[in-house]
Each structure stands twice: as structure tokens, then as C-alpha cells.
C-alpha positions in Angstrom: 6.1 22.2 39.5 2.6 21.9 40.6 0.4 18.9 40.2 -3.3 18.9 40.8 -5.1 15.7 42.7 -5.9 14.7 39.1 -2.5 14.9 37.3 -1.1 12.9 40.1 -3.7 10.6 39.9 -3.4 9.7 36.2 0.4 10.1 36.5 0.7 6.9 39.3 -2.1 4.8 37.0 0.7 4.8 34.6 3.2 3.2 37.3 5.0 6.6 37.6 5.2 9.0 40.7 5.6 12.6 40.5 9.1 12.7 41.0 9.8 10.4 37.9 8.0 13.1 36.1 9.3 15.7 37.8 13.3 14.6 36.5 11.9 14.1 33.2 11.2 17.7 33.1 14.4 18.8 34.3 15.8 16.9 31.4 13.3 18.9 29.0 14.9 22.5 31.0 18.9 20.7 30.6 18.5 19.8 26.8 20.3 17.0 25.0 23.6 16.7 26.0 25.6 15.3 22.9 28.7 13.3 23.6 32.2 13.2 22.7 33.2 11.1 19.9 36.9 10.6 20.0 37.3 8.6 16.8 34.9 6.7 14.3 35.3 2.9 14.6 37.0 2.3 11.4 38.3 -1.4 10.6 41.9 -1.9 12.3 40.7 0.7 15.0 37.5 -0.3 16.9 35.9 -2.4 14.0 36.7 -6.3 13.4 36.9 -8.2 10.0 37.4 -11.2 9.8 38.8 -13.9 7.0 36.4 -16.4 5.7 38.9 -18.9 7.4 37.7 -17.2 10.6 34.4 -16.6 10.1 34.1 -20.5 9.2 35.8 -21.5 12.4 33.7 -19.1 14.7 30.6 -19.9 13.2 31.5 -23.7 14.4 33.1 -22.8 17.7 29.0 -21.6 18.2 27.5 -24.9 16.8 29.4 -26.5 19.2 28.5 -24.8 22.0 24.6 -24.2 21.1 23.0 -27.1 22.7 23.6 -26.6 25.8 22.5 -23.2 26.0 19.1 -21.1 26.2 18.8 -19.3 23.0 17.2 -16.4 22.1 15.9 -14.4 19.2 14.4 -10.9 20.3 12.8 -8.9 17.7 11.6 -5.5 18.6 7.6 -5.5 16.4 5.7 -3.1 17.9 6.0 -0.4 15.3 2.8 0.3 13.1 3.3 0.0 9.2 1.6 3.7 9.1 5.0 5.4 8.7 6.4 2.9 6.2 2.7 3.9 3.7 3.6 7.7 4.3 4.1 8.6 0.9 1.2 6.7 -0.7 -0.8 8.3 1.9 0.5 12.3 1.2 -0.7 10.7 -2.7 -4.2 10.0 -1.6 -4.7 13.4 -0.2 -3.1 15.4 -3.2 -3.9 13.0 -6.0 -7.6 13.8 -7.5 -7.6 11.4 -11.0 -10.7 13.0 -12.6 -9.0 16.5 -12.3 -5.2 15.1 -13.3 -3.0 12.7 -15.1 -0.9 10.6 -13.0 2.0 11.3 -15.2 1.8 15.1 -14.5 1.1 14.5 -11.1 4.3 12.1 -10.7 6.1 14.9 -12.6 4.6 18.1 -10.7 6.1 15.9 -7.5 9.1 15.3 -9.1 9.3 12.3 -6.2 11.4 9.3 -7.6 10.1 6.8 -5.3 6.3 7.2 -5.8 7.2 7.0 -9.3 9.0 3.6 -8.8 6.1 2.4 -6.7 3.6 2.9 -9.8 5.9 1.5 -12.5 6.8 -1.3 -10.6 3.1 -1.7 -8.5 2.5 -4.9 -10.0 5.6 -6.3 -8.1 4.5 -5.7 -4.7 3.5 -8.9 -2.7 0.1 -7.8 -2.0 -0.6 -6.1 -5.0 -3.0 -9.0 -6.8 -4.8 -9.2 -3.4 -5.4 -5.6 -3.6 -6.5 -6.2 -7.2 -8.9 -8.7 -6.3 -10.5 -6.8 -3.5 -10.8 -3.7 -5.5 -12.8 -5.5 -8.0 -15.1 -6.8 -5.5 -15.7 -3.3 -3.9 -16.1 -1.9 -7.0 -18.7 -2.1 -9.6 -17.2 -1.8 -13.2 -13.8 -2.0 -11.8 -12.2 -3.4 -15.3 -13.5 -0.7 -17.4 -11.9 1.8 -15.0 -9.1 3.7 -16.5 -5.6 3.0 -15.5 -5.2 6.1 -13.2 -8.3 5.5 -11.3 -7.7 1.6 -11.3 -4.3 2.6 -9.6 -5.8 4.8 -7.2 -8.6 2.8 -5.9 -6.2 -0.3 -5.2 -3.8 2.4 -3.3 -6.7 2.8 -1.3 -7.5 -0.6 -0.9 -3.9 -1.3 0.4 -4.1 1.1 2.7 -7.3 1.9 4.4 -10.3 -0.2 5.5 -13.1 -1.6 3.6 -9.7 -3.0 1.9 -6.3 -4.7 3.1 -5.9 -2.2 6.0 -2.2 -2.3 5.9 -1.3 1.0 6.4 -3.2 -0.1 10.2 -1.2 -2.9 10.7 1.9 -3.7 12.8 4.8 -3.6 9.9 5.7 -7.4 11.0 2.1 -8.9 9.8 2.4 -6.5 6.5 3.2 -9.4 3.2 6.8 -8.5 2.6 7.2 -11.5 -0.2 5.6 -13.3 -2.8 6.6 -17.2 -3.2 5.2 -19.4 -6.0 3.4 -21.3 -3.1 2.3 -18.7 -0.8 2.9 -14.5 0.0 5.3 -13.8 3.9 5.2 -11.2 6.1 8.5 -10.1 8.0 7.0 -12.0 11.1 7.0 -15.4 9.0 10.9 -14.7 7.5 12.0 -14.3 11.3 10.6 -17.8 12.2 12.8 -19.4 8.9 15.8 -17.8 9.9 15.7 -18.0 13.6 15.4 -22.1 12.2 19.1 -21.4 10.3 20.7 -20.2 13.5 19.0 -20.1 16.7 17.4 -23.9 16.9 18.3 -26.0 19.8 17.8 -29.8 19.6 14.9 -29.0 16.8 13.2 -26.1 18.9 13.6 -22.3 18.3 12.3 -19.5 20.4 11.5 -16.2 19.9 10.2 -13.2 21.2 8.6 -10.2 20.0 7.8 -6.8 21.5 4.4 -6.1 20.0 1.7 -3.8 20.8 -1.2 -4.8 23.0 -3.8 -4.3 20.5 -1.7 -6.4 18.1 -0.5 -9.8 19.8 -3.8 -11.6 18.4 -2.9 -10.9 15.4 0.3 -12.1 15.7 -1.1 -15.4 17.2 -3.5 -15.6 14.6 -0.8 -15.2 11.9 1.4 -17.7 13.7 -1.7 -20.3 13.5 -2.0 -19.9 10.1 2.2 -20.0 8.9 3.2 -22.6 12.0 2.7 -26.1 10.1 4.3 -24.7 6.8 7.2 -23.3 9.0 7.9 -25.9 11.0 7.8 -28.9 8.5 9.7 -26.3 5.7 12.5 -26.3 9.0 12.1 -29.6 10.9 11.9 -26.7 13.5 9.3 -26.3 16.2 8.9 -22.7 17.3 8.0 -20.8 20.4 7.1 -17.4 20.5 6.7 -15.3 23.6 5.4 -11.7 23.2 5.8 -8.9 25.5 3.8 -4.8 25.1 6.3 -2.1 26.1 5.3 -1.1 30.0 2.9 2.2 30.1 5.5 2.8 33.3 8.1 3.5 30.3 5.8 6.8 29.0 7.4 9.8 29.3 5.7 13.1 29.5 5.4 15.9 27.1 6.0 19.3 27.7 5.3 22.6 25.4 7.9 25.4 24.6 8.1 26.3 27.7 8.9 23.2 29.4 5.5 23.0 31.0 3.6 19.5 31.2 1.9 19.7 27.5 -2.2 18.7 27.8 -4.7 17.1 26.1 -8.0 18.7 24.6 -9.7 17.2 27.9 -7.0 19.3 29.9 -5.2 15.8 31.1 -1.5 15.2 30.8 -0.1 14.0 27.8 2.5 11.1 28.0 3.9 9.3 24.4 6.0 6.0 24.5 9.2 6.3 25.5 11.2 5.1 22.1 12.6 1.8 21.6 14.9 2.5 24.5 11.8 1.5 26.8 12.3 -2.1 25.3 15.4 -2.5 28.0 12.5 -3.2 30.6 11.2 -6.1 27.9 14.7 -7.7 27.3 15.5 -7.3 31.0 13.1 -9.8 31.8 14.3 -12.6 30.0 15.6 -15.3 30.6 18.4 -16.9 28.3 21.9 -17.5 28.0 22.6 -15.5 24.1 20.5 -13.5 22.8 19.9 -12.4 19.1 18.5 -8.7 18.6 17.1 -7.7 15.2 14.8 -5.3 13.8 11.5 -6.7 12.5 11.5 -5.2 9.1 15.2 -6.4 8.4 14.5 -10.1 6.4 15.8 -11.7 3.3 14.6 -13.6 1.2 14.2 -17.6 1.7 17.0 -18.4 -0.1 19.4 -16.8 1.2 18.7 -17.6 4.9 21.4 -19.9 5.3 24.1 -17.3 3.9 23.0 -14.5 6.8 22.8 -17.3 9.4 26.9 -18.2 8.5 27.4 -14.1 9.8 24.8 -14.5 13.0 26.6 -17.7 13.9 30.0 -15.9 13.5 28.9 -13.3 15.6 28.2 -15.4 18.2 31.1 -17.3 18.0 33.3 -14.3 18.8 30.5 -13.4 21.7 31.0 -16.9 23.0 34.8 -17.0 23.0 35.3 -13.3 24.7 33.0 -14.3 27.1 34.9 -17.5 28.4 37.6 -15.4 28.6 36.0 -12.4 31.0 34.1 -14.9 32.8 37.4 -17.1 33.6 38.9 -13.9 35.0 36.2 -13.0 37.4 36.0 -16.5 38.5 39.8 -16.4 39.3 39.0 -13.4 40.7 37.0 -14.7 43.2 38.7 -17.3 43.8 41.6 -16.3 45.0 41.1 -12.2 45.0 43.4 -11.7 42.6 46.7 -13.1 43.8 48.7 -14.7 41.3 46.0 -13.0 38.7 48.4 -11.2 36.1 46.6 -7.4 36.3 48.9 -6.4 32.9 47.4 -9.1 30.7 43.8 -8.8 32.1 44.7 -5.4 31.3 46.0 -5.5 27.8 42.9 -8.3 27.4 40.4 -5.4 28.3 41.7 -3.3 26.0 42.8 -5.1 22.9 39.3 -7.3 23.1 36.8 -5.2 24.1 38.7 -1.8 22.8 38.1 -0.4 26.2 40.8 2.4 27.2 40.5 3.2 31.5 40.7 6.8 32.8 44.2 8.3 33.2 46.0 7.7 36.2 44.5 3.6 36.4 48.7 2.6 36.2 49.1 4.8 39.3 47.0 2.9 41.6 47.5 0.5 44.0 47.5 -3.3 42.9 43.8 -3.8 45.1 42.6 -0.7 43.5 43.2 -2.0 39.7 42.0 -5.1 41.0 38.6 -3.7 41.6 38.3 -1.6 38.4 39.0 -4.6 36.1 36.6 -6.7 38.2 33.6 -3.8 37.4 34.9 -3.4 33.9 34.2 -7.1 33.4 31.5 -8.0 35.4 28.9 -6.7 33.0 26.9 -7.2 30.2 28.5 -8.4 26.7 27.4 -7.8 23.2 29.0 -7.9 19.7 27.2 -5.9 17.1 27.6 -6.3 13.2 28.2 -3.0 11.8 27.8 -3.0 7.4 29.7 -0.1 5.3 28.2 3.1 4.9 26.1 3.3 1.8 23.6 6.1 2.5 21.5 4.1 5.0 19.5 6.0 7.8 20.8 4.6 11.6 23.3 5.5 13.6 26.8 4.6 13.5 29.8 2.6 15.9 32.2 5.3 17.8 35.1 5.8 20.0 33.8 8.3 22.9 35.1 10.0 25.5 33.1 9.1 28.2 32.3 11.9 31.1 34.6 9.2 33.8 37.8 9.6 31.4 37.7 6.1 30.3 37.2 5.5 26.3 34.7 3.4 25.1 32.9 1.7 21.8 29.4 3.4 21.5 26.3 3.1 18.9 25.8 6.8 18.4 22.7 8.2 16.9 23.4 11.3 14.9 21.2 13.4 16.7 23.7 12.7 19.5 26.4 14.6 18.1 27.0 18.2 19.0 27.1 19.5 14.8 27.9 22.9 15.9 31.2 22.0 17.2 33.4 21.6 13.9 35.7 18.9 14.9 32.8 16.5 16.3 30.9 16.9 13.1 34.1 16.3 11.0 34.6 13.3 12.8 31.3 11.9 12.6 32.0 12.4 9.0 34.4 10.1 9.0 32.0 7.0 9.9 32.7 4.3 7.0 30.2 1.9 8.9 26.7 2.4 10.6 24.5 0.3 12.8 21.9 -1.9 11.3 21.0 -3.7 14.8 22.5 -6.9 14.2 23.2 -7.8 17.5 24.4 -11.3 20.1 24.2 -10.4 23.9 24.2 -12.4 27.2 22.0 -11.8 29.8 23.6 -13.5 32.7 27.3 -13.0 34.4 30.0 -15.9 35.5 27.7 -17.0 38.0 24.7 -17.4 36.2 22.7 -14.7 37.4 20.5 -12.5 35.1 22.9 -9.2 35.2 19.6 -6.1 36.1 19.9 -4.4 32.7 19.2 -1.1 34.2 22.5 -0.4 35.7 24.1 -0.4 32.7 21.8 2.1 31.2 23.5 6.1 30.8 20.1 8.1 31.4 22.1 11.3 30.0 21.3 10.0 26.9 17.6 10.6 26.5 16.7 12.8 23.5 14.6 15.5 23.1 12.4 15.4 19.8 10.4 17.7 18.1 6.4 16.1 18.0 3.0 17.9 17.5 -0.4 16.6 19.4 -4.0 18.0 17.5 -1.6 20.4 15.4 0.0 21.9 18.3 4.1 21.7 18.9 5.3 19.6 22.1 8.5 18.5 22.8 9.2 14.9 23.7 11.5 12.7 25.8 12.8 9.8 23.9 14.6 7.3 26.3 18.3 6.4 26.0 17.8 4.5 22.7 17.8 0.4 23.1 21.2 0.0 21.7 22.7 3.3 22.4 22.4 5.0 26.0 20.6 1.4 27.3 23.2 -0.4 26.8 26.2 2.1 27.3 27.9 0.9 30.0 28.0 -2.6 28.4 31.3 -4.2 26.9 31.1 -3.5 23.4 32.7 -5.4 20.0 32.1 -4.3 16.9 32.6 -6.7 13.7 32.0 -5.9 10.2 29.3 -7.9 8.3 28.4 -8.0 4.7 25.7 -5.4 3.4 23.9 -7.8 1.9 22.7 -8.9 5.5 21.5 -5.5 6.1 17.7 -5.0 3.9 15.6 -3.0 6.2 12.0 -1.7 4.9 11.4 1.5 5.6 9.2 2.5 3.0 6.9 0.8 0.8 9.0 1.3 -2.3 12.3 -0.8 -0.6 9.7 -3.9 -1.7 10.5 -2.9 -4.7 13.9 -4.1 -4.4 15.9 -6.8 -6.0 16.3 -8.2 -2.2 12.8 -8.4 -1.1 11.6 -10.1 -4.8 11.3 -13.6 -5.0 11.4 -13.8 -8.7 
């Protein structure tokens, strides 16, 4: 592959060098390599559930413990409402009202969803702000007919002279509407974090936002902050981070040659979510709680998803005394006297990890070392919810390519669906992921673990993207909670759906969950 003075240029302004880009493309030329899923975690094999005896007593074991550790909620915000408005925006394209009825639009589209969205438009959170503002912009706006009334406040939630929302990052979009006042997803975050992540009266948080967005978030922060804080007796800091241009990966057409621009430069996109390792790995803290910005309750029922967080931490807390306790007697006295069965049987009955074949063959030094690398790394436990439909990927047993077995987050476009058996077996997935997740960032000596070891760079997926109407193909990196952390020790516990209510789309609003009544 030849690079001109200019593409290398541009390519080391980014933070890359030519033979980053260079192995990116040989991934483009390999293709997605899916993986081997032995089994789907199932409850009884791979999946935890626990009694509400034991989710009580977990959930105090963490209180306990809480102040004297540096807590964390991360919250991955970067994402631009603009996909979330898709719909309404396909509407204002097709929709003409002086040339159509609604109704036979509706029924010529014969799509459910936008249909909800108009019977139920008076529900949405920002919908008597929209009203308002369309009345202003528009002379004679209450002798309008209903169609066009509907149409011009779709156009005032979305585009600009109006709310703008379809512009803005999906955390600042108003999510509910309260008696007192409407919250976004960003302000829901700060009242739960308050339920679950406070220590001695202060709770901090960080988001991953884009650059062109953190004011906004400040600014929305200055204006919730007092109400927040004296709703929680909770003061609040809040870090932000922008996904590193370094993380860009570059583009290439059919045939696997560097897609470019109009201008004739290179074209890089964002890497995924998977690029947010970098952001996480430069934290500092001693638990960390990972959720999705657009997955928030209502007010009132804070305190019943905090009982699960807490639980889930609990059980991070309590496996992690237990791996750290080992390494330390490790290193204390290198192994002797250490029983290698129960570490062993503790490996794989906790942390449901099975070693290669041939590991009861090897000498006593030699176990000694595996069990010492199998611990000494990174620790999360991830609430999985039943499988009711939901987009996400989904907790697996998987062969790895070493011959050990392993619990995995697997994305569905990692599994090879022309092999029969793999696709029957990812069939068989009762549970899926909704990124409810309690990690560590530091090992038994109190050292920030460097995230990127444990990152499988196999994993990267090739996606199917267009740039000015032309087809590309694009590297997504080993997703944030798949291939970045798949060398982690992994425990997956089953959680309520009723903790799980994302907002994909506009219309989820529209849901019992996100209504305040």
C-alpha cells in the first residue's frame, strides 16, 4: 500500500502512523472472523440468580465496603439523538399535508410506531415546548388544521429555528416530564448515581461526550445541579472525556483500498464504542459502574434499580477479595502450601472459566503460573435481563482460539450464521446484554491494570457505511464490552427487566416506563 506525503501527513495528525493503518487494512482483506460459541449462558450454566435473601445481603456486603473506596459511574454520551428521530425525519421528507391526510399517510406506511407517536404526541416531554415554539414561529398557528399543526411542531422538535433535538447529544434530549420540571437522561444519571454510587455525600461521574457537546453538558449541569443535589443531599462531580481522534479507523471501498473524500483526502470514521477502552483506561477508581446514557427510569423507581446495582457490586466485591487473596499468597510465598485444586475449582465454579486441555498434565510451577495470569486481570460482573425482543447482544460460553472456555458478550454480528449449529445455538440465548455493568480498574496491588492487554483485536467488525452516497466499508473496534474486554474475568447475574428501559427511538417515550404520570 502506497501513501503519498499528504496521506501520511493527515494520517500522523490523527496520532496514527502508517503502519496502524496499514494492519487495519489487512483486517478489511481478512474479514470478520466470528467466534465459537460453545453454549448460551443460560441460568444454572454460566448465568447467576439470585434469592432476594441474597440479593439483600450482597447489596449490604457493598454498603459496607463503599466508603472506603473510589467510586465510579461511567456513562458512555457521546451518541447524537439523530438516529433516535430517524423515523420522524423519513416523515418530514415523505409527508406533504396539503397534498395528503395523515391518516392515509399513516395507513399507506402501514408503520405502527409513527402511528403511536401521533396518537400519543401529546405525551412526549417536550411536546408543550414544541407547542409553544411553534406558535411563536408561526403566524395563525391555532387556526391551522390538525395535520399541519402536527407537522410543523415535528419540525420544530427536530430542526432549528425550533428545539433542535434531532442535533443534540441523546443525553441533553428531555426524556421526562415531572409536575415540577421536564429531565433529560443526563439529569436521571445524576439521581441514580445519588441511590448507589455516593460516598460520604459526594457522587462522581463521568461521561464520554463529544467535543462539540461538553458545554452543553456543563451548561445543563448548571442549570439541574441545585435541584439535584438538595433533591439527594448529594453533591456531584462530573468529569467528561471526547473519544481520542488516535481511535479513528480508516475506511476503505470494495476493493479494500483506502476510501477518499470529495477533496481526494483519506477518510477515517470513529472507531465504535470500543474506542471508549482508551477513555475508561484512564481512570482512576477502585469500582466502576458502566451504563448506557439512554438507559434511565423514572424518579421513583430509582431506589428499586439501585438495590440490583448494589447487588451487583456486592458479588464484584466479594469475588474480588477472593482472587486478590490468592495472588497475594501467591506472592508471598510462590505458591507453596497454596492448594492449586481449590484455586482451581475457585476459577472455574466462580468465574465459569474452563483452561485448555492438558492444564492437569503440567508440572505444579507450571499450573502455578497459569492460575496466577488467569487471576491477575481485570474483573467485571454484568447483569444480563431475559430475552424479550430487545436489540444487543447476548452472554456466551466460547471456545476461545487458546482452548480455554470462557464467558463472552457476543454481538450477533459475531456469529458465523452460515454454520448451522452456531446459529442454532445462538438461538438458544434466553438472556441478552443491556450494559449493566461493575468493574475494577486496579489489581491486588493497587495498580491501575493497562486495559489494553486485555483487549482481543480479532474482534473488530467490518460494517457496511456509505460517505456522499457512495459504499465504504468500515472498521468498527472490538466493541467496549465485547472484544475490549475479552480477556477479562467475566460473571454474569440475572437482573430484573424492569431495570433494563433503553430509548432507542422516539416512540420508547411513549412508554409506560419513561411517563411520569
Amino acid at each position: 500500500m502506497k501513501f503519498t506525503r499528504e496521506d501520511i501527513e493527515q494520517i500522523e495528525k490523527k496520532g496514527l502512523s502508517e503502519k496502524k493503518v496499514e494492519e487495519q487494512i489487512r483486517i478489511f482483506e481478512r474479514g470478520n472472523l466470528p467466534v465459537n460459541i460453545e453454549a448460551a449462558a443460560t441460568v444454572g450454566n454460566g448465568i447467576l440468580q439470585f434469592s432476594s435473601a441474597q440479593r439483600e445481603e450482597l447489596s449490604s456486603y457493598y454498603d459496607n465496603k463503599k466508603e472506603d473506596l473510589e467510586i465510579l459511574k461511567f456513562v458512555p454520551a457521546s451518541g447524537a439523538a439523530t438516529r433516535m428521530f430517524k423515523s420522524l425525519h423519513t416523515f418530514m421528507e415523505e409527508f406533504d399535508p396539503g397534498k395528503e391526510s395523515l391518516d392515509d399517510y399513516l395507513n399507506r406506511k402501514n408503520n405502527t410506531n409513527l402511528k403511536r407517536f401521533f396518537e400519543n404526541i401529546e405525551s412526549l416531554p417536550f411536546y408543550d415546548t414544541a407547542v409553544n415554539n411553534s406558535r411563536e414561529s408561526q403566524p395563525g398557528f391555532d387556526s391551522l388544521t390538525d395535520e399541519a399543526k402536527k407537522f410543523l411542531i415535528v419540525r420544530t422538535i427536530l430542526f432549528s429555528p425550533g428545539l433542535n433535538l434531532s442535533n443534540y447529544p441523546k443525553g441533553l434530549v428531555p426524556f421526562h416530564n415531572y409536575k415540577t420540571h421536564v429531565a433529560t437522561a443526563f439529569e436521571e444519571h445524576l439521581y441514580e448515581a445519588a441511590e448507589f454510587a455516593a460516598v460520604k455525600g459526594v457522587a462522581k461521574l463521568h461521561f464520554t461526550v463529544s467535543e462539540g457537546h461538553k458545554e452543553k453538558f456543563q451548561a445543563e449541569f448548571e442549570k439541574v445541579q441545585r435541584r439535584v443535589e438538595e433533591f439527594t443531599s448529594t453533591k456531584f462531580v462530573i468529569t467528561y472525556s471526547y473519544q481520542n481522534p488516535k481511535t479513528d479507523t480508516i475506511a476503505v471501498n470494495s476493493n479494500n483500498e483506502p476510501f477518499r473524500s470529495k477533496d481526494g483526502k483519506l477518510f477515517f470514521r470513529p472507531g465504535g464504542h470500543g474506542a471508549l477502552i482508551d477513555n475508561l483506561n484512564d481512570l482512576d477508581a477502585d469500582l466502576v459502574f458502566i451504563k448506557n446514557i439512554d438507559n434511565v427510569v423514572l424518579l421513583d423507581r430509582a431506589k428499586e434499580v439501585a438495590e440490583y446495582k448494589k447487588m451487583l457490586a456486592g458479588k464484584y466485591l466479594k469475588v474480588q477479595e477472593k482472587c486478590f487473596s490468592y495472588l497475594q499468597a501467591i506472592e508471598e510465598n510462590e505458591g507453596s502450601g497454596l492448594d492449586l485444586e481449590e484455586v482451581k475449582n475457585f476459577i472455574e465454579t466462580e468465574l465459569f472459566f474452563e483452561f485448555a486441555s492438558g492444564f492437569d498434565q503440567l508440572s505444579p510451577d507450571e499450573k502455578l503460573q497459569m492460575i496466577r495470569e488467569r487471576l491477575d486481570r481485570p474483573l467485571r460482573v454484568c447483569g444480563m435481563v431475559k430475552n424479550e425482543g430487545e436489540p444487543g447482544g447476548g452472554p456466551f460460553l466460547v471456545n476461545m482460539p487458546n482452548g480455554s472456555k470462557s464467558l463472552q458478550i457476543i454481538e450477533g454480528a459475531q456469529i458465523d450464521t452460515e454454520d448451522v449449529q452456531q446459529k442454532e445455538t445462538a438461538q438458544n440465548a434466553t438472556h441478552f446484554n443491556p450494559v449493566d455493568i461493575v468493574c475494577g480498574l486496579r489489581n491486588y496491588k493497587e495498580e491501575n491494570f493497562d486495559l489494553h492487554q486485555f483487549v482481543d483485536p480479532a474482534t473488530s467488525f467490518i460494517a457496511e457505511k456509505s460517505k456522499d452516497g457512495e459504499p465504504l466499508k468500515a472498521l468498527e473496534l472490538p466493541g467496549l464490552w465485547n472484544g475490549a474486554m475479552s480477556k477479562w474475568n467475566t460473571i454474569f447475574v440475572e437482573v430484573p427487566v424492569a431495570t433494563f428501559n433503553p430509548v432507542k427511538t422516539v416512540v420508547d417515550l411513549l412508554k409506560p416506563s419513561h411517563q411520569a404520570g
